[in-house]
TORRO-39943 format. One record per residue: x, y, z of N, C-alpha, C, O in turn; residue in one letter. Coordinates in steps of 0.05 Angstrom, whole numbers, padded with zeros to 5 digits, always signed. Layout:
# TORRO-39943
XYZXYZXYZXYZA;...
***
This chain:
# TORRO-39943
+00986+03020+02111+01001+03044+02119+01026+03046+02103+01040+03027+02098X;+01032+03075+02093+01053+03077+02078+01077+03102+02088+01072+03126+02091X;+01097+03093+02091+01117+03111+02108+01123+03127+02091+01121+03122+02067X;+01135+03162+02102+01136+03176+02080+01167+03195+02093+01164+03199+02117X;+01189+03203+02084+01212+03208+02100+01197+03246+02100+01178+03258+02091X;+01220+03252+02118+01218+03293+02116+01233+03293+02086+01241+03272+02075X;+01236+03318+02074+01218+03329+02081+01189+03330+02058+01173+03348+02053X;+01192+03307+02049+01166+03298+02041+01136+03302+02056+01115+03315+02053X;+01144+03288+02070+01111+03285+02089+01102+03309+02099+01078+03310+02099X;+01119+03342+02112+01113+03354+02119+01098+03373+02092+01084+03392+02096X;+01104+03364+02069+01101+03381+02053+01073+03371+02047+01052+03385+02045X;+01076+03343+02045+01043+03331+02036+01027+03341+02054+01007+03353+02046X;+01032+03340+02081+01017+03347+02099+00999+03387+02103+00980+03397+02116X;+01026+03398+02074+01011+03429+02086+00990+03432+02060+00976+03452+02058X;+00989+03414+02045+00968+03412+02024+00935+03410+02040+00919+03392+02039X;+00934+03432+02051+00909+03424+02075+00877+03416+02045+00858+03402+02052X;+00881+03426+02021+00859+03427+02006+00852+03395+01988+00831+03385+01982X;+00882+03384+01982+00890+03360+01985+00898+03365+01949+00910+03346+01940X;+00895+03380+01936+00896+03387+01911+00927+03402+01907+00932+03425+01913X;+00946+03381+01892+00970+03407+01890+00983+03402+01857+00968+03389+01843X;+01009+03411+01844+01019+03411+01829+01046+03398+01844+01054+03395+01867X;+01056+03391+01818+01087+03371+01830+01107+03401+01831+01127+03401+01845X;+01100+03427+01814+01120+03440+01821+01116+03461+01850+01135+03474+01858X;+01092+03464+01862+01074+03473+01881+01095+03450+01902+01110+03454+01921X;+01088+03430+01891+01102+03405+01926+01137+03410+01917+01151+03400+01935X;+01147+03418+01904+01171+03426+01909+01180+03437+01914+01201+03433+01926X;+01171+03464+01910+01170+03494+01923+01159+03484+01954+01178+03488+01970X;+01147+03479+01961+01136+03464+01983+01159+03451+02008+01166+03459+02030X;+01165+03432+01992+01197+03424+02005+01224+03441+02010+01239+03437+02029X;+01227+03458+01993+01242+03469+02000+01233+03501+02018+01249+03517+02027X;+01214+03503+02019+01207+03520+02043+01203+03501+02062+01191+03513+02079X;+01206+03484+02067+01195+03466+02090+01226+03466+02108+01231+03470+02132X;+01243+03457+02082+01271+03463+02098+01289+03480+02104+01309+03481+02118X;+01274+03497+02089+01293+03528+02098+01279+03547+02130+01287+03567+02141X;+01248+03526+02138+01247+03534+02156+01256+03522+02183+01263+03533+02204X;+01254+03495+02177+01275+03477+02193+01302+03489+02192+01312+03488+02214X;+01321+03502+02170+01342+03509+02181+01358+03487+02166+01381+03485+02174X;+01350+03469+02146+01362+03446+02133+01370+03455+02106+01352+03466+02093X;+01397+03454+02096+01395+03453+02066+01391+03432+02047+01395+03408+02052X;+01385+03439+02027+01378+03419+02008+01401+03408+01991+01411+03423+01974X;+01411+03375+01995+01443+03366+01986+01439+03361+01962+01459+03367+01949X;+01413+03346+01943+01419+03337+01922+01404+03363+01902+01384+03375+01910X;+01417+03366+01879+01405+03376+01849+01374+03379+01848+01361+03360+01856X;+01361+03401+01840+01338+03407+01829+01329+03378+01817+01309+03365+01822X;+01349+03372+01802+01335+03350+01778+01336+03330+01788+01321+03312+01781X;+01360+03326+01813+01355+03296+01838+01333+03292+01850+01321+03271+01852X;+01325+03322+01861+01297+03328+01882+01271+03326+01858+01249+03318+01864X;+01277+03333+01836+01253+03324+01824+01242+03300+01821+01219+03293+01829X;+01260+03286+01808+01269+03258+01814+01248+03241+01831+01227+03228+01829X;+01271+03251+01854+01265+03237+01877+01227+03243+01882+01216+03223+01892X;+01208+03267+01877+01183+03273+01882+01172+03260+01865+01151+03249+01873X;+01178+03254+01842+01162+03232+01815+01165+03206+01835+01143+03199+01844X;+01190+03189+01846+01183+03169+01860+01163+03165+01877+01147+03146+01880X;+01167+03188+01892+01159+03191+01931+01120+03190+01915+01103+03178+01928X;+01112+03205+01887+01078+03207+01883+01073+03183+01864+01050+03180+01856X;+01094+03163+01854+01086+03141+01828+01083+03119+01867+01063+03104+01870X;+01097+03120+01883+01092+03102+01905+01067+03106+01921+01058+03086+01931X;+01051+03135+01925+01030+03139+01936+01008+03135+01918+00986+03128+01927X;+01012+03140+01885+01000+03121+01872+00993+03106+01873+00969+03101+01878X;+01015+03088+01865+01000+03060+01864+00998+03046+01890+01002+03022+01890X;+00991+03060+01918+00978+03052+01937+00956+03063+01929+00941+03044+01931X;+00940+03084+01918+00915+03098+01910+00914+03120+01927+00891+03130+01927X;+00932+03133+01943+00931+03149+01962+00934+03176+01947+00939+03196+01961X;+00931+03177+01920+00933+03190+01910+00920+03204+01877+00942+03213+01870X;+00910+03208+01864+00896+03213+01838+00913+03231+01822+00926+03248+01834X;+00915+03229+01799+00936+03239+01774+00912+03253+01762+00893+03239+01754X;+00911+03279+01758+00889+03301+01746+00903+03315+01733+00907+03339+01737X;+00915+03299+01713+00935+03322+01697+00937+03293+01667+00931+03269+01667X;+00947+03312+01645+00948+03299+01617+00976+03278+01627+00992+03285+01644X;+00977+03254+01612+00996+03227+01624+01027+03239+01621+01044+03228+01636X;+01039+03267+01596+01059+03267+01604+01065+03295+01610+01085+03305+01599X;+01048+03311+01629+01048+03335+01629+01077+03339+01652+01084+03322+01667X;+01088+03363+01649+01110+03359+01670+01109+03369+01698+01121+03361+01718X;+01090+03391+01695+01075+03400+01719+01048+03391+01726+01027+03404+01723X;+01050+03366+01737+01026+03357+01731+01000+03355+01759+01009+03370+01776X;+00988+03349+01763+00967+03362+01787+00955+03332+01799+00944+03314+01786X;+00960+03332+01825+00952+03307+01836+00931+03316+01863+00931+03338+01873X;+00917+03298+01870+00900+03291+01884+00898+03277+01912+00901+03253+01909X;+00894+03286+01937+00895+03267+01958+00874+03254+01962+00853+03264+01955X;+00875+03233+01971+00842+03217+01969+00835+03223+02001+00851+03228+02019X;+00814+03221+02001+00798+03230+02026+00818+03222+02054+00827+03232+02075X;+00819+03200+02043+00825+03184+02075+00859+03184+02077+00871+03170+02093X;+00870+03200+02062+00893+03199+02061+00918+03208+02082+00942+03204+02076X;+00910+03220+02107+00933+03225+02129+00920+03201+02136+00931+03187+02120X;+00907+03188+02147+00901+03160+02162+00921+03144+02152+00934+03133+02170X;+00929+03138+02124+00945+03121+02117+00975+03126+02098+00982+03116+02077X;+00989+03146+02118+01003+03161+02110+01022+03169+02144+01015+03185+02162X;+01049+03150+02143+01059+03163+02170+01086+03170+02161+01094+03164+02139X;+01101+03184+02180+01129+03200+02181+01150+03175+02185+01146+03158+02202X;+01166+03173+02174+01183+03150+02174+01215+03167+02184+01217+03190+02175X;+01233+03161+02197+01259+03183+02195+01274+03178+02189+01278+03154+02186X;+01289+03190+02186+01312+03197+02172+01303+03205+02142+01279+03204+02138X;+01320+03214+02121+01321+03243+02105+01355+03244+02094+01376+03246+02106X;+01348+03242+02065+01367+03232+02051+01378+03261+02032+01401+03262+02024X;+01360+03280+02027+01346+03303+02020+01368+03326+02029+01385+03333+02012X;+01368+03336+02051+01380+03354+02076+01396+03343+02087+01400+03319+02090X;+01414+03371+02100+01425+03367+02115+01419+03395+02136+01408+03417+02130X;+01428+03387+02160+01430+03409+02182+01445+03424+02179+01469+03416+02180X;+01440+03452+02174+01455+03480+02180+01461+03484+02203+01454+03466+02218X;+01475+03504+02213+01485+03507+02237+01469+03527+02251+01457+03526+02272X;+01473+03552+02226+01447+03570+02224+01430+03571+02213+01435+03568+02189X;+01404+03574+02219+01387+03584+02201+01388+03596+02181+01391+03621+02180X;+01385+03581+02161+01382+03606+02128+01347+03599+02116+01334+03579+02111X;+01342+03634+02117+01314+03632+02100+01319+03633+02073+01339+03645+02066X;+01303+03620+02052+01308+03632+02025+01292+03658+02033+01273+03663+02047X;+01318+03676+02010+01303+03700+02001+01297+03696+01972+01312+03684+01957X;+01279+03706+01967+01273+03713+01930+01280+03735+01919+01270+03756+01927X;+01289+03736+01909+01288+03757+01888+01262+03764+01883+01244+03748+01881X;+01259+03798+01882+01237+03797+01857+01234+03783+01830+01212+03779+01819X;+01263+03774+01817+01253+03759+01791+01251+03731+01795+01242+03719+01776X;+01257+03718+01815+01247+03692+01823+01219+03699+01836+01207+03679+01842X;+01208+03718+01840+01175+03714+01855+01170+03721+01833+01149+03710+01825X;+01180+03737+01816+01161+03740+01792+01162+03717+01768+01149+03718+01747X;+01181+03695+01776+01184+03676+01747+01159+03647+01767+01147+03627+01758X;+01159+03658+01795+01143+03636+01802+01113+03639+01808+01096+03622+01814X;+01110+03672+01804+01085+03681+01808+01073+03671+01771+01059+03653+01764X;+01081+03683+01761+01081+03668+01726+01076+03638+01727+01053+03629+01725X;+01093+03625+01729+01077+03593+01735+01054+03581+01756+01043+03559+01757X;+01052+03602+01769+01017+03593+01787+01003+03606+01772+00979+03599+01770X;+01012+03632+01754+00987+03632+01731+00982+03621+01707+00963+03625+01692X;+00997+03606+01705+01004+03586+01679+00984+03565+01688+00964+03555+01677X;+00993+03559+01713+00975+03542+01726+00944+03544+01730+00932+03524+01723X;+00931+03561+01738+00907+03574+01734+00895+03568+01708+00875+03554+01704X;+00917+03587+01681+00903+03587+01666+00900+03555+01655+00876+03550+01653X;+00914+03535+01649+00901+03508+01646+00882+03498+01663+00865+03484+01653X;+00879+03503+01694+00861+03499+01704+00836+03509+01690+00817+03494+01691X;+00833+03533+01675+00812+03544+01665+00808+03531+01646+00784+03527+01644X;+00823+03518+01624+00814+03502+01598+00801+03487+01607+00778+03483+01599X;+00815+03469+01635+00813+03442+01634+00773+03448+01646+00756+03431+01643X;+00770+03466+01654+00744+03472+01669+00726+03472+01647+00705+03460+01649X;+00733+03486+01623+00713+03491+01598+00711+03467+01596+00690+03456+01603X;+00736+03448+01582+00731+03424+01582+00711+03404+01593+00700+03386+01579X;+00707+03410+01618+00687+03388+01636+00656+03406+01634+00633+03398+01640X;+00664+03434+01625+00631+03436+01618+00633+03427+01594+00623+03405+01596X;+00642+03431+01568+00627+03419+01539+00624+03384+01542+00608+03369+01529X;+00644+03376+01561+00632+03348+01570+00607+03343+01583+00596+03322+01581X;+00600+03356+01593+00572+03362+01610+00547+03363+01594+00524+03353+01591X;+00564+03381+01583+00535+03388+01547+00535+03362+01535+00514+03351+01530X;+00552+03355+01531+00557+03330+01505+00544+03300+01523+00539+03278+01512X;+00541+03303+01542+00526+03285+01561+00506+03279+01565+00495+03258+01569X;+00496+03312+01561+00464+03310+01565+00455+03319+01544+00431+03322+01547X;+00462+03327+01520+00454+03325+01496+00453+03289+01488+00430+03282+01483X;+00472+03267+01485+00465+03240+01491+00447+03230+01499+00436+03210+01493X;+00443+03247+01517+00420+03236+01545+00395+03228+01525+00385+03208+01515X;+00389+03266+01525+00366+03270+01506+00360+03249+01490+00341+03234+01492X;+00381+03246+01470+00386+03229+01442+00381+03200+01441+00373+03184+01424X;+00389+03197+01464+00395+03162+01469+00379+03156+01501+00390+03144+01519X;+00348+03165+01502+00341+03152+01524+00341+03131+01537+00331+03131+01559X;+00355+03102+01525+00358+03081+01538+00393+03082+01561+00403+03064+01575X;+00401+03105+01554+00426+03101+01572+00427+03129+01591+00447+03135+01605X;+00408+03139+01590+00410+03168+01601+00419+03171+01630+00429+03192+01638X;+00413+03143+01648+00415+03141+01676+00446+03134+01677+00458+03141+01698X;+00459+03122+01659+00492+03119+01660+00504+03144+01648+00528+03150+01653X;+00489+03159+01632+00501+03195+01627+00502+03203+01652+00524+03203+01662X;+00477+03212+01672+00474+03218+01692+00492+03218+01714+00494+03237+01728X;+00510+03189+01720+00527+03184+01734+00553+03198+01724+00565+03212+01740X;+00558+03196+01706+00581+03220+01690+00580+03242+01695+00598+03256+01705X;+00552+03249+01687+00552+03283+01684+00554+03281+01719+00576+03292+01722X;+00550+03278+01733+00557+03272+01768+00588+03274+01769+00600+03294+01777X;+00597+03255+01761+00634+03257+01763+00640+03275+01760+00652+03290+01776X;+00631+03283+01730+00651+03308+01710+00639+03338+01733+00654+03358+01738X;+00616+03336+01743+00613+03365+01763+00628+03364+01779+00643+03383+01783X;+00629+03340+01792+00641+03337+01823+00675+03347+01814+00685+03364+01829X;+00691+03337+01790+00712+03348+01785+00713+03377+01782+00729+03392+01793X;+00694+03382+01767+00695+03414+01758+00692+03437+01785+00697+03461+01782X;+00685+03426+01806+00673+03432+01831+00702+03433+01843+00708+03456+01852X;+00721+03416+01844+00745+03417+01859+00766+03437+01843+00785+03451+01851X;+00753+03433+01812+00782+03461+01802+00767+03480+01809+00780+03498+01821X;+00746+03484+01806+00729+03518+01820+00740+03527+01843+00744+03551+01848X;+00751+03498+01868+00758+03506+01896+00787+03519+01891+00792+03539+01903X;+00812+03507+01871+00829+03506+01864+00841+03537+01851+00860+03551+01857X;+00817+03539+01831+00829+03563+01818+00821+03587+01833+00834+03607+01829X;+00802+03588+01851+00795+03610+01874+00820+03609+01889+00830+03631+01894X;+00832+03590+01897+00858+03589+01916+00879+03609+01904+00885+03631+01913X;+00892+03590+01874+00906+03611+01855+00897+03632+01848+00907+03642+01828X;+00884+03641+01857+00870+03666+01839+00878+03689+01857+00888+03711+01851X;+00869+03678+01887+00870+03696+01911+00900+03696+01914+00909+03713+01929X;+00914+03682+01905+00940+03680+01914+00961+03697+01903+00981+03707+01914X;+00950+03699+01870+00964+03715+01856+00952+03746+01871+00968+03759+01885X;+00930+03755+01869+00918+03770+01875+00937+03787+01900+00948+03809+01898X;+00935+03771+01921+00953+03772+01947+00984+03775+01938+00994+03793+01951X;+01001+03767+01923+01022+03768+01913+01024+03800+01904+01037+03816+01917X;+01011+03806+01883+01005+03829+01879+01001+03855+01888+01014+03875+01881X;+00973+03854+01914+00975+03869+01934+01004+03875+01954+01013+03896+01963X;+01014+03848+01956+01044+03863+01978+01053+03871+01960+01070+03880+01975X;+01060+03879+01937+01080+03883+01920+01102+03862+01916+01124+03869+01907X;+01098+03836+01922+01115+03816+01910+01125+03818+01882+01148+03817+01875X;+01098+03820+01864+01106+03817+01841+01095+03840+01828+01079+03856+01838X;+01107+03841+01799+01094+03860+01782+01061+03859+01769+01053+03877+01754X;
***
């Protein structure tokens, strides 16, 4: 079991798909506290910081999968199946502090529109990375063909590489509908 402080955990916790980006779980956190009514005490670049720790520690428990290039900056992580089982709320919160009143963030339209832009940024690498795992697919079973003494260890691959390609399909349908929905309210342009 691995303890996780606010407002971390609440944020891991609204990843109901289990699939997020590190700038998705920051944006994350700080809606988490502006609905609590908490502000946020340390620096963008402290709180970043601090989320590279809080996912290199759920790491290397395995509670977690790295689906992104080794030094990408927005990079896309993974919950492993069993992961609220071994995952509890620890307290206190180093992060926030208590307001007196409630403050919501408001956005600007050019903050929804500079963050509607990076969930499509996001998408669209999701889409490379998808071509990607089909010409890996081809290049698998073209081997296959080629090299019938190993075809049953292609097979297990070309298995992985779907089963991945299967979770950005769930992923980029999410983004997709999201921008989509963005759009329809008139959030963004």
């Amino acid at each position: 079991m691995i303890g996780v402080r606010e407002p971390f955990y609440s944020a891991l916790m609204n990843f109901t798909e289990g699939v997020f980006f590190i700038d998705e779980f920051i944006l994350e956190i700080k809606q988490v506290c502006a609905l609590n009514g908490e502000e946020i005490i340390v620096s963008d670049k402290e709180l970043r910081h601090m989320v590279h720790n809080q996912l290199a520690r759920l790491l290397n428990r395995g509670l977690l999968i790295f689906c992104s290039h080794k030094w990408k900056r927005n990079a896309l992580y993974q919950k492993v199946d069993d992961f609220n089982e071994h995952v509890e709320l620890l307290t206190g919160n180093a992060v926030v502090k208590d307001c007196t009143e409630k403050k919501h963030i408001e956005y600007s339209k050019g903050q929804l529109s500079k963050e509607l832009q990076e969930v499509m940024e996001n998408a669209a690498s999701l889409e490379k990375r998808k071509l990607q795992l089909h010409g890996q697919t081809e290049g698998y079973r073209l081997a296959g063909s080629l090299l019938p003494d190993i075809k049953d260890l292609l097979e297990q691959k070309i298995e992985l590489v779907s089963t991945e390609a299967e979770k950005i399909n769930g992923v980029l349908l999410a983004l997709n509908d999201a921008i989509d929905t963005a759009k329809n309210q008139n959030l963004a342009p």
